[in-house]
N, C-alpha and C positions, 0 to 999 in steps of 0.2 A: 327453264322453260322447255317443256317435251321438244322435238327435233319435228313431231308431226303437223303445225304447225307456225305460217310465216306470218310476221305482222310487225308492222314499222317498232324502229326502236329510238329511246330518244341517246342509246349509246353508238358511241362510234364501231368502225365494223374493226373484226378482230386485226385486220394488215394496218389498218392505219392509227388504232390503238397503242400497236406494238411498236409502229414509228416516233408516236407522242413520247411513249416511256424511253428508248432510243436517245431521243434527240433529248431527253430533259436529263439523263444520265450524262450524255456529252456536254450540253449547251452549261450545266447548274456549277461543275467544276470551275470552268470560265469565268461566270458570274461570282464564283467565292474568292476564286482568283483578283478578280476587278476591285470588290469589297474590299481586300483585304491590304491590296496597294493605297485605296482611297484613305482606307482609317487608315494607315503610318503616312501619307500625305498629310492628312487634318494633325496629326500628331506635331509633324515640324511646324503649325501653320498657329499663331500667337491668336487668331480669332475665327475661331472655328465657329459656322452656323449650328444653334439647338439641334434643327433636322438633322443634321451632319454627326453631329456629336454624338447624340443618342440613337437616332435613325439606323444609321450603316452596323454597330455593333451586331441590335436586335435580326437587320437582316440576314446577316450573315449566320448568326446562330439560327436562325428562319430555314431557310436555304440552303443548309446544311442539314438538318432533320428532313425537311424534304426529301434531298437527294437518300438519305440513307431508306426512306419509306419506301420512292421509288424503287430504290437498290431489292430491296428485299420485299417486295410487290404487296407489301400492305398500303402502298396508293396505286391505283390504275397508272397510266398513261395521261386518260383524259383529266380523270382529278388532281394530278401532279399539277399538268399544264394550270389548271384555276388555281391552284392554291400558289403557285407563282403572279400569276394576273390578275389577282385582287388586291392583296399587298403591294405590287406595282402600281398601280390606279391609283391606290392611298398614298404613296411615295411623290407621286408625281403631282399631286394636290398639295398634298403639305409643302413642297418645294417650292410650287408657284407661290403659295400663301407666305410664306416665307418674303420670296422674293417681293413680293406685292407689298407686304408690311415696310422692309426696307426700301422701297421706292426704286431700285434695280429692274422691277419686270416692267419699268413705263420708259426706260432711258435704254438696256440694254437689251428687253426681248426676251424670250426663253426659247431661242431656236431649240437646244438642247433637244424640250422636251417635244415638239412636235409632230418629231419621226416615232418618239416611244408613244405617244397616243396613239397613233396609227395601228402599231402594230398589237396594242391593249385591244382595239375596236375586231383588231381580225381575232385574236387570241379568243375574246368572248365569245363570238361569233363561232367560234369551231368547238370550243367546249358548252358550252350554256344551248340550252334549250330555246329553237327562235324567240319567241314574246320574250322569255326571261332575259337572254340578252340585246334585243331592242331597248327591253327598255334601264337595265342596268351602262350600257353604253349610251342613252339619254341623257341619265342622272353623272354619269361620268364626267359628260360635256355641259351639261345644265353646273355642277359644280367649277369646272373652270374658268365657264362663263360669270358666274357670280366672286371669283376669286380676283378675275380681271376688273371688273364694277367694282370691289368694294376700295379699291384703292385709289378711283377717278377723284375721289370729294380732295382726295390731299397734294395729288399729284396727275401734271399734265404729262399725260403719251406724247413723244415724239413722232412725229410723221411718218417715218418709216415702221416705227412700233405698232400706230394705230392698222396701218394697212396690213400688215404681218399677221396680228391677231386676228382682225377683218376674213381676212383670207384663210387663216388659218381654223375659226371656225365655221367658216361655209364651205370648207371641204370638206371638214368633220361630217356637216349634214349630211355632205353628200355619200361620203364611206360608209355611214351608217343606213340611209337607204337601201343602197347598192349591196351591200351584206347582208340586210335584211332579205332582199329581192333576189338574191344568191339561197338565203337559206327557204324562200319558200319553194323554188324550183327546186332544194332539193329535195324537200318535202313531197314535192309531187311528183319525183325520180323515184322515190320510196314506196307512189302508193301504185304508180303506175309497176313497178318490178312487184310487189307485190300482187296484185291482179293478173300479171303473164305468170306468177309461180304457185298461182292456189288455187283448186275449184270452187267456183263461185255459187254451189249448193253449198258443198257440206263444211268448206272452210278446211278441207283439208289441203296437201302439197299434190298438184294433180298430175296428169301424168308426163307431162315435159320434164316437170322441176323434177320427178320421180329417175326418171333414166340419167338426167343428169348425177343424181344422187348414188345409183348405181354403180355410173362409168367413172366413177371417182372412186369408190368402191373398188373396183376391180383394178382399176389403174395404182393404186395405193397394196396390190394383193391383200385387201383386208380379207380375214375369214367371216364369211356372213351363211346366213339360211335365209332363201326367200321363203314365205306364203302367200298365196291366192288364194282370198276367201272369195267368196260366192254366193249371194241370198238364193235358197231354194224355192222353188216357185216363185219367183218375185212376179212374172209375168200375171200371176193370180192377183196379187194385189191391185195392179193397175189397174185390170180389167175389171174387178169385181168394186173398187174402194175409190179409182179414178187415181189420177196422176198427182194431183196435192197429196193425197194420204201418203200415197210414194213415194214423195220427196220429203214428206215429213218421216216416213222409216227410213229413209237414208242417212238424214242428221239425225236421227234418233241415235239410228246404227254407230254411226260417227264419231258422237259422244261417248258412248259406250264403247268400243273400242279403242278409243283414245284413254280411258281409266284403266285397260288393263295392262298399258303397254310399261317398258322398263323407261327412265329417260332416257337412254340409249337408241331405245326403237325408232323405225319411222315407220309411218302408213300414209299411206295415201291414197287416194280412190284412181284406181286403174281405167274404168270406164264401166260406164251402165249402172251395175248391182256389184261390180269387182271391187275389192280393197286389193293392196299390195302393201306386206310387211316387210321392211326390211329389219333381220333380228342380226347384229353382229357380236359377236364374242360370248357363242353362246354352243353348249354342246347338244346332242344329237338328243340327250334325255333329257333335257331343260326344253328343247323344240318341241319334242312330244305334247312333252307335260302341259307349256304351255298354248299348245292347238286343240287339247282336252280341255282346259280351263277356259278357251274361247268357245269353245262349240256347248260347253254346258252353262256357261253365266247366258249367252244368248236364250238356249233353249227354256231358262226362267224365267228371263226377264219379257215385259210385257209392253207392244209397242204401242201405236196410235191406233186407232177405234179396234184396242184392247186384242191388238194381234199377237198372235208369236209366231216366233219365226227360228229356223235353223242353217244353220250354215255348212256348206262343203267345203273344206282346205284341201289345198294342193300344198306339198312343202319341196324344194329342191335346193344343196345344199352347195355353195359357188364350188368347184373345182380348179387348179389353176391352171391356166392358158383359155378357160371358157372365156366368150364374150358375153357380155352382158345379156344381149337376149338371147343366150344359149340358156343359160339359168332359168329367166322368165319361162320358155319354150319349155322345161323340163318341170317346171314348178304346174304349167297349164296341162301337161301330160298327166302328170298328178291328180290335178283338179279334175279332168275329165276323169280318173278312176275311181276317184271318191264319189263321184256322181253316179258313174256306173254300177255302184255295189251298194248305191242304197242312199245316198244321201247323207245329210245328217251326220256326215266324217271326216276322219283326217288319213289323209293317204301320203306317203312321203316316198317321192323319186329316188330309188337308191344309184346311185353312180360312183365307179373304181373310177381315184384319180388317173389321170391321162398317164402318168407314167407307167402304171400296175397295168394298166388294160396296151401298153405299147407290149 
């Protein structure tokens, strides 16, 4: 997706992405490790559970292909994480069933697994998409609820047993609420950041999220070229066409200069009738070329109540030690002399790096 604009995603952000695959590179060894004690356990053990027997191999070879996907980033981070917490979920159903069958989960309980549901319910919840995981964390707990039931007709729960599970699925309700109600505020963390980072015409990154975009830029010494474009006469249109036609040439504008850009690009609208281009890793005849290719697809293209329109650039190209609005400042110098010589052009700020001009 272009860099020019921001709009919620239903992936995780790149730092905590990189923590998922992290922690699923460290935590999966562990887990193969546990496996693989458990089967030469069942091995000395004259009667090993089905689940057990057959179960543990499968995961192990499971979880082990994981880990190597992870390893070599043909799975994310996030889909690492799910494709460990689904096959967990299935684990911890078949085990209760299991024990439900043999009449152990009404005498002895399944502490075991009631810390691992918990943490199944957070797992979902950080990987799955809210609705999807409300309600696969639902069907999670709606199965263990039906696993505990189907073994009442043969066998009486113990006192302690009964209130264990009791408890143990009204807290479930209540984690999965609570997760839920976690994952809609941060939906609305999302759309609220999104709103302080985008103009609310044209849908582009406006001018905060812009300088931030910058001071990262220069803070990083990335090599960039700004532009300052400019609608010429814009004031014409308002006055002659009214203020809707105006803001309907702006997203016109918008769109259209958003098709011409690299994915690397950013634009954003600076203020008024301004866009700002940020172009990185890009030389001085490729900057040209492409402020010629902007000022003549405008000049063809045809806007609402059938206008056309042409654009002034300004271009200035970072130097190191500048600050940020040093750039801007020299790219606006620019703009003002494209203006001055006619309109309708590209002018480009020339400046000897600081060291040549010491």
């Amino acid at each position: 997706m272009p860099a020019t604009e921001v709009s919620p995603s239903p992936h995780l952000p790149p730092v905590i992405e990189e923590k998922l695959r992290r922690l699923t590179l460290t935590l999966t060894p562990l887990g193969i490790l546990v496996l693989v004690i458990s089967i030469w356990q069942n091995s000395q053990t004259k009667h090993v559970a089905t689940e057990a027997y057959f179960g543990l191999p499968l995961l192990l070879v499971y979880f082990t292909a994981i880990w190597l996907l992870t390893r070599f980033r043909f799975l994310s981070g996030q889909r690492a994480t799910l494709a460990f917490t689904l096959p967990i979920c299935l684990h911890l159903c078949l085990e209760e069933l299991e024990h439900a069958w043999a009449g152990s989960l009404y005498t002895d309980g399944d502490p075991g697994n009631f810390g691992w549901t918990f943490v199944m319910y957070l797992l979902l919840s950080l990987t799955l998409e809210r609705q999807r995981a409300r309600w696969v964390s639902v069907a999670f707990l709606l199965v263990q609820i039906a696993i505990y039931l189907s073994g009442l007709r043969r066998f009486t729960p113990t006192a302690e047993v009964q209130i264990s599970f009791t408890q143990h699925f009204a807290a479930s309700l209540i984690a999965i609420g609570v997760l839920g109600l976690t994952s809609d505020i941060r939906q609305y963390m999302g759309q609220v950041q999104l709103m302080a980072a985008t103009d609310s015409l044209t849908g582009l990154i406006n001018r905060r999220q812009m300088q931030l975009h910058l001071e990262e830029a220069v803070a990083t010494q990335r090599g960039f070229v700004l532009l300052l474009l400019d609608i010429d006469h814009f004031k014409q249109v308002n006055d002659q066409h009214g203020h809707n036609t105006g803001d309907d040439v702006l997203r016109e504008l918008s769109k259209h200069l958003h098709t011409c850009l690299r994915p690397q690009d950013l634009l954003g609208r600076w203020g008024g009738e301004e866009f700002l281009v940020l172009v990185p890793d890009a030389s001085l005849d490729e900057v040209h070329q492409f402020a010629e290719a902007l000022l003549q697809h405008t000049r063809k293209r045809t806007f609402p109540k059938k206008l056309s329109l042409t654009l002034s650039i300004g271009g200035a190209q970072y130097v190191a030690g500048e600050r940020p609005e040093d750039v801007v400042h020299r790219a606006d110098m620019a703009l003002y002399q494209a203006k001055q010589t006619g309109r309708n052009r590209f002018h480009f700020h020339e400046k000897a790096p600081l060291a040549d001009a010491a």
